[in-house]
Residue, then its C-alpha position, 0 to 999 in steps of 0.5 A: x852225587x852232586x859234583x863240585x862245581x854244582x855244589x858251588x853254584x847252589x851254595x851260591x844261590x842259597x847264599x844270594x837268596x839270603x842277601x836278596x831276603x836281608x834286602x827285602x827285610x830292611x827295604x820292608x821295613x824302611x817305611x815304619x822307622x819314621x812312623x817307631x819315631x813318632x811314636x816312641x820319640x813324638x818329634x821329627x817324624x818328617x826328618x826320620x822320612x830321609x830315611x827313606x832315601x836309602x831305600x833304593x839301594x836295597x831294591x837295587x841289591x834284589x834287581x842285581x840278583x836277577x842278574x848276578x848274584x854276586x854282584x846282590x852279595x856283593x851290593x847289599x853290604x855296601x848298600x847298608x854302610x852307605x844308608x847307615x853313614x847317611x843315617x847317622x849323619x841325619x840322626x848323629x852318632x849319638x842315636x846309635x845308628x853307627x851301630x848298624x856297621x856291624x850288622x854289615x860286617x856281619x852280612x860280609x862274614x856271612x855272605x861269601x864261600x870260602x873261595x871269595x875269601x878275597x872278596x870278603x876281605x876286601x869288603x871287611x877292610x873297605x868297611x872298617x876303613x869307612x867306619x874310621x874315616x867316619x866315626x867322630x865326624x858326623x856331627x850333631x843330629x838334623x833335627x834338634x832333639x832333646x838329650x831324652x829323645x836321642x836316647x830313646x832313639x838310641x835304643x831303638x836303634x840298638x834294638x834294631x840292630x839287635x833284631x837285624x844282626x839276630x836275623x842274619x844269624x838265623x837266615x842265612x845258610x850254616x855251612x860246614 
């Protein structure tokens, strides 16, 4: 018989495990998003290396966990809302990576037990708040692409958070 607190406290580690897999997923695969630019969009290959500057927000959300795990819960949205801002700063909005917010918003829904109710809702508040202050003021793209090259990196934006948001479904814990 496995007691409440016992309970919580798993349900908790499943819970971060999955934060720190999300982590390790996107810090993963941070290094192949200039190289899906060069190779789908053939121009500002180097501008698509800033990318690369979010990268320690996510390695921070594992280190956290070693120490608290909902402290990594806590982070690794956070950490996604601040690289998806700067990205749609350096790419502006219309190469879709604003999208990204909602695969943050998803990490929020998916991350907190029913007692950290307030926690979530914090958090989903907190990003909806920077989305608004955000959204239409982000301006044009640091590189000068053309109309078909922010389209093409547009959809590979939308495919990658379609392939984020898939994955967050499937990995974390289901739970009653």
């Amino acid at each position: 018989m496995t007691l409440p607190q016992q309970a919580g406290a798993a349900d908790d580690a499943l819970l971060t495990q999955a934060s720190v897999t999300v982590a390790w997923v996107i810090l993963l695969n941070k290094p192949f998003y200039p190289l899906y630019v060069w190779w789908f969009v053939g121009e500002g290959t180097l501008t698509s290396c800033l990318t690369m500057l979010g990268a320690p927000l996510f390695a921070l959300v594992i280190w956290l966990s070693r120490r608290n795990g909902l402290q990594a819960r806590i982070a690794l949205p956070i950490a996604g809302a601040v690289d998806t801002i700067a990205e749609t700063y350096l790419f502006g909005a219309a190469s879709g990576t604003e999208l990204f917010l909602i695969a943050c918003m998803m990490i929020i829904a998916l991350s907190f037990r029913q007692s950290e109710a307030l926690i979530k809702r914090g958090l989903a508040i907190a990003l909806f708040v920077a989305f608004v202050l955000f959204h239409g003021r982000t301006g044009g793209p640091l590189y000068p692409w053309t109309e078909d090259q922010i389209a093409t990196l547009r959809n590979i934006n939308i495919f990658a958070v379609a392939g984020l948001t898939a994955f967050l479904a499937l990995r974390y814990p289901n739970r009653a």
